[in-house]
N, C-alpha and C positions, 0 to 999 in steps of 0.2 A: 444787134448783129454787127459783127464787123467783116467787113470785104477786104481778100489784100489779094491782088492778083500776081501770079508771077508771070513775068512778060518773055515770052519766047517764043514771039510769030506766032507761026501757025503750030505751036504746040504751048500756047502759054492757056491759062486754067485759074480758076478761083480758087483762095483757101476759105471758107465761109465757116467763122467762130461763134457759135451763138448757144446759150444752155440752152438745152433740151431741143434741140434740132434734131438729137437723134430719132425724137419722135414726132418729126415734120420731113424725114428723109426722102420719102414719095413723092413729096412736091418739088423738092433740089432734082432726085436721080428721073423722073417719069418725061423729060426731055431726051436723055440717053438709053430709055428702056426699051426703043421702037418696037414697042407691042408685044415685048418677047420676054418669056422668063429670064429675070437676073440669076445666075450663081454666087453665091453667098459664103464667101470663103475666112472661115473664123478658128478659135479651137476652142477646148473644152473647158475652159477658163472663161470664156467669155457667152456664156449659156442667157444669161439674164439679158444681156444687149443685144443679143441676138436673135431673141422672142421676140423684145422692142420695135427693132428694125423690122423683122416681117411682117409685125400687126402693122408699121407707117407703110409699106410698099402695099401691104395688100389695102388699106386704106387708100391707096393712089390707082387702084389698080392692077398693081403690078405684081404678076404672080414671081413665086423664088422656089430656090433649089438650095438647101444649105450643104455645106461641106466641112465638115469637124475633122480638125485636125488634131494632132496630141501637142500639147503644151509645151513650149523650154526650146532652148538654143537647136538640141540637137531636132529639131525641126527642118532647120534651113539646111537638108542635106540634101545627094543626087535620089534618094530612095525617094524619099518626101515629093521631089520637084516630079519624079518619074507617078508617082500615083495620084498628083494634083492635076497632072497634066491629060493623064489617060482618064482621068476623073470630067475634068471639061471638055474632052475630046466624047465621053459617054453621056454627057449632055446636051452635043450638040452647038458648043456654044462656036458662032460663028466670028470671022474679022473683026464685022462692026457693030459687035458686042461689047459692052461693059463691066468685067467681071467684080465684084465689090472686095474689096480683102477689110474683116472688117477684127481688129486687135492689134496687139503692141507692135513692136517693128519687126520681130521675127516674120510674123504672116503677112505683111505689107511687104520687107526684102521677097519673100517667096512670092508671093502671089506678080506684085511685078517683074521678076525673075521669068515665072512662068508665061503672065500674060505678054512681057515681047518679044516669046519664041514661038510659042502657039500660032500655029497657022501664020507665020512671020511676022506675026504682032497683032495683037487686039486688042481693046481699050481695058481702062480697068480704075477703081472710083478706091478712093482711099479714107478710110472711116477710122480713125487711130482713136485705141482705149486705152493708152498708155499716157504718161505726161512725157516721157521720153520719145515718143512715137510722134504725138501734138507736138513735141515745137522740135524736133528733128526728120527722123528717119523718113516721113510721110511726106515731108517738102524736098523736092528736087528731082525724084527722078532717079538716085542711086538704088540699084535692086541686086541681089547678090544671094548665094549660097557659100555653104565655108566647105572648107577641104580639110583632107589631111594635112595639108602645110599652113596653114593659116585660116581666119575671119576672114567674109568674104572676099575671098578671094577668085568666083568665078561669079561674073554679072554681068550685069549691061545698063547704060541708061536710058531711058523708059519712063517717060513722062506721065502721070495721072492725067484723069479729065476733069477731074474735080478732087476736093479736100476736104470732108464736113468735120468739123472739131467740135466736142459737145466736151466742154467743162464739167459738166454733173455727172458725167460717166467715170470721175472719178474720184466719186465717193465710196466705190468698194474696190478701188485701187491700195494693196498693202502698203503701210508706211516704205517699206524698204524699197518698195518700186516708184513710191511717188520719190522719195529722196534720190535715186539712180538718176529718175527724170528731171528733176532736179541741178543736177551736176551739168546739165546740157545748157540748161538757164545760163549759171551763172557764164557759163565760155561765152557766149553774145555779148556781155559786158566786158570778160578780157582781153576779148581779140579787138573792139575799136570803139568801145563804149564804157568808158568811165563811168559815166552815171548813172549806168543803170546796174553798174556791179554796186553802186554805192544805194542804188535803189533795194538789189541782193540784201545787202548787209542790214538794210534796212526792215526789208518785209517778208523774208528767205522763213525766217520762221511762221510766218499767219501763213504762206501758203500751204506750208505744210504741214499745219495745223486743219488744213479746209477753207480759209478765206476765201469767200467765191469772187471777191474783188481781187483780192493778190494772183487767185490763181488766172483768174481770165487777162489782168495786164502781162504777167509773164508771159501768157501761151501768145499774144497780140504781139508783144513787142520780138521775140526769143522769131517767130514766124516772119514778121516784118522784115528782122535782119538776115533771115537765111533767102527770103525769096528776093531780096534788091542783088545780096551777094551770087545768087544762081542766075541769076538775068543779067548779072555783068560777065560769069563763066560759068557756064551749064555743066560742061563738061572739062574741066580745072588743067586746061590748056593754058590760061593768063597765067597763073599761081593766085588770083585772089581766092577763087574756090578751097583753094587750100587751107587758108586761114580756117575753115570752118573742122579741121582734123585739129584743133589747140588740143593738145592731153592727150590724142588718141595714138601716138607715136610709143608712147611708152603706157597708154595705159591695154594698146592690143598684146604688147610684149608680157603685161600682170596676167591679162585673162590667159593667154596664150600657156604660161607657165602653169595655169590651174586646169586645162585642159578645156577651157571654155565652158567650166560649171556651173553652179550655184556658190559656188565659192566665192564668186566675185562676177557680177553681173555687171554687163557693158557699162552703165553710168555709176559705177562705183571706178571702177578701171579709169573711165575718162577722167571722174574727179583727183584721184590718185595722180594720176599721168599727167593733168594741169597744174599740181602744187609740184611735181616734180618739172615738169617745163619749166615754171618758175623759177624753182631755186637751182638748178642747172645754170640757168640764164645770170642768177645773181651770183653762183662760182665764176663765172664768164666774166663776171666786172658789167654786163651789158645791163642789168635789171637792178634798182634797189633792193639791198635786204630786206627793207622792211616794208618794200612791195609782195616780195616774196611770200614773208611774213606772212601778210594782212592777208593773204590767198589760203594758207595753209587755214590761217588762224577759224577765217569762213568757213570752212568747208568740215573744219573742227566743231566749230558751233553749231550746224545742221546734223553731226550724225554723220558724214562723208568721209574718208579716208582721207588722209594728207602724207600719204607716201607708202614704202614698201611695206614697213610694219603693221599699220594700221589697214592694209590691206591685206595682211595675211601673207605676205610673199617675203620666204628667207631663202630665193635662189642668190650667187653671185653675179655680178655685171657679166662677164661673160659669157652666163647662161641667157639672161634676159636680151643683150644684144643680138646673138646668135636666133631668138626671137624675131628680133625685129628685121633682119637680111628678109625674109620672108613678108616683108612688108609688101601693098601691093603699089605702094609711089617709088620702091627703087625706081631708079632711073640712070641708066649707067653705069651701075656697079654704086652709086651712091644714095644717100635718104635723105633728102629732104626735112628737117625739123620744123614745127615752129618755135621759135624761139619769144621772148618777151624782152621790151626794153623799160618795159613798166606797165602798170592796169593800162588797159586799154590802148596798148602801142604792141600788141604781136608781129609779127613777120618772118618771112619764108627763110629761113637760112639752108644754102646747097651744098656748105663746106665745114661739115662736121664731122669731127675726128670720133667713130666710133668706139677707137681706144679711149679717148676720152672722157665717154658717155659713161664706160665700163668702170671706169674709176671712180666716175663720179658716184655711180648705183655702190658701187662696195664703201664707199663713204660713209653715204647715206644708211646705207644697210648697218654696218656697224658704229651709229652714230647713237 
């Protein structure tokens, strides 16, 4: 088992990585149950984990309420958060309750979304069955819903109690979502970690193949650097928090242009948006070409997009820009990038010429 705490006072938490914990969950959550049914907030994709987790609570004890939600992005809506909400409210569920959200980061954004409005806040335990969910979405604290103008773009942050991460839950994870989760991997290596992108390059295919060792070092190491980076800025006041958005600047502007489909799911988008961060960065004079490159080239040999084409996107730059004004880090009338000055030297830049951006995407586009 491995322990990685994130340290935030009186709201810092465990992430506890261990296979098959999903079916030891009673003994983690039966501290936080005080005597009282858990709600059990999942969707209908994740039925089989779902049985799991009730036979371990009710093995501790602990009786449950499950809550099936429908699958896909368009989940995280005001409808969705409106019948989640009237839903735990018809259960009773009280302050210092625990609700569990237990699937990818769609029902983890919602459920903590919901759990710190509810009654002004109430606790809530995060069970992620995604590999995108394991070493992102489920650390930190960011919860959201989307809107008509953008990806979440309404939330709050809203700390879990706990994290349980079970590596074997995802052996019936489709190839294209373990590779999405995937794409989130290799960003901890770009943003300030050489070695472990060169670790990527090394072991990127056994993970995703099934290696139960590749996959449990990535979700260990990808967790490590999100919970040191959230314990130096929770809430991305500093700008280090920021670094954790590499690719996400232009790869919300991909999803965005597909209307937030199946067309292109969040960590194809991110990996997209990271090889374009890239070679942005090496238009710029500021990043090696053949940094660039070696980015694109990764994320080519896994199966991930390395740009607009290979993601299916033939709008113009200034379609996609016009995307991104709807960004939720404006700040001033301006966006924030991150930029690269090579593997593992990303950084915040505040003074990007969106005209610029545009030309660069119509480049790339007809390149």
């Amino acid at each position: 088992m491995t322990l990685i705490p994130v340290a935030l006072g009186a709201r810092s938490y465990d992430i506890v990585i261990e296979a098959g914990v999903l079916t030891r969950a009673g003994a983690h959550l039966k501290p936080l149950s005080r005597g009282r049914t858990m709600a059990i907030v999942t969707d209908a994709n994740v039925a089989p984990h779902l049985a799991t987790l009730q036979a371990a609570l009710s093995e501790a004890g602990i009786a449950s309420e499950a809550i099936v939600l429908p699958p896909g992005e368009g989940t995280k809506s005001w409808a969705q958060l409106e019948a989640l909400t009237d839903r735990l409210l018809e259960l009773g569920v009280e302050r210092g309750d625990h609700v569990i959200a237990l699937g990818g980061g769609v029902i983890g954004d919602l459920v903590g979304f919901a759990t710190s409005i509810l009654k002004r806040g109430c606790g809530f335990v995060q069970i992620p069955t995604t590999l995108l969910a394991q070493v992102d979405s489920s650390v930190g604290g960011k919860t959201a819903i989307n809107s008509r103008a953008g990806k979440n773009l309404i939330g709050t942050f809203h700390q879990p109690a706990l994290v349980l991460i079970d590596p074997q839950v995802l052996d019936t994870l489709p190839l294209r979502d373990t590779r999405a989760g995937y794409g989130e991997v290799v960003k901890y290596g770009l943003i300030d970690d050489p070695e472990f992108f060169d670790w990527c390059e090394a072991n990127g295919a056994a993970l995703l193949a099934g290696d139960p060792q590749a996959r449990e070092t990535a979700i260990a190491r990808s967790v490590a650097a999100k919970a040191r980076i959230v314990a130096e800025d929770e809430r991305e006041t500093t700008g280090k928090r920021a670094l954790l958005n590499l690719g996400h600047t232009f790869g919300h502007a991909l999803e965005a242009e597909t209307g937030f489909s199946d067309r292109l799911v969040h960590g194809e988008g991110v990996a997209a948006g990271m090889a374009l961060a890239f070679g942005y960065s090496a238009r710029l004079g500021l990043c090696p070409a053949a940094d660039a490159e070696r980015v694109a080239a990764h994320l080519r040999a896994v199966g991930l997009p390395d740009g607009l084409a290979a993601a299916g996107i033939d709008a113009d730059g200034a379609t996609l820009v016009a995307h991104m004004l709807h960004d939720k880090k404006m700040d001033a009338g301006t966006l924030p990038f991150l930029l690269a000055r090579g593997i593992g030297e990303t950084y915040l830049e505040r003074a990007v010429d969106l005209g610029e951006v545009a030309r660069f995407l119509d480049e790339v586009r007809g390149a």
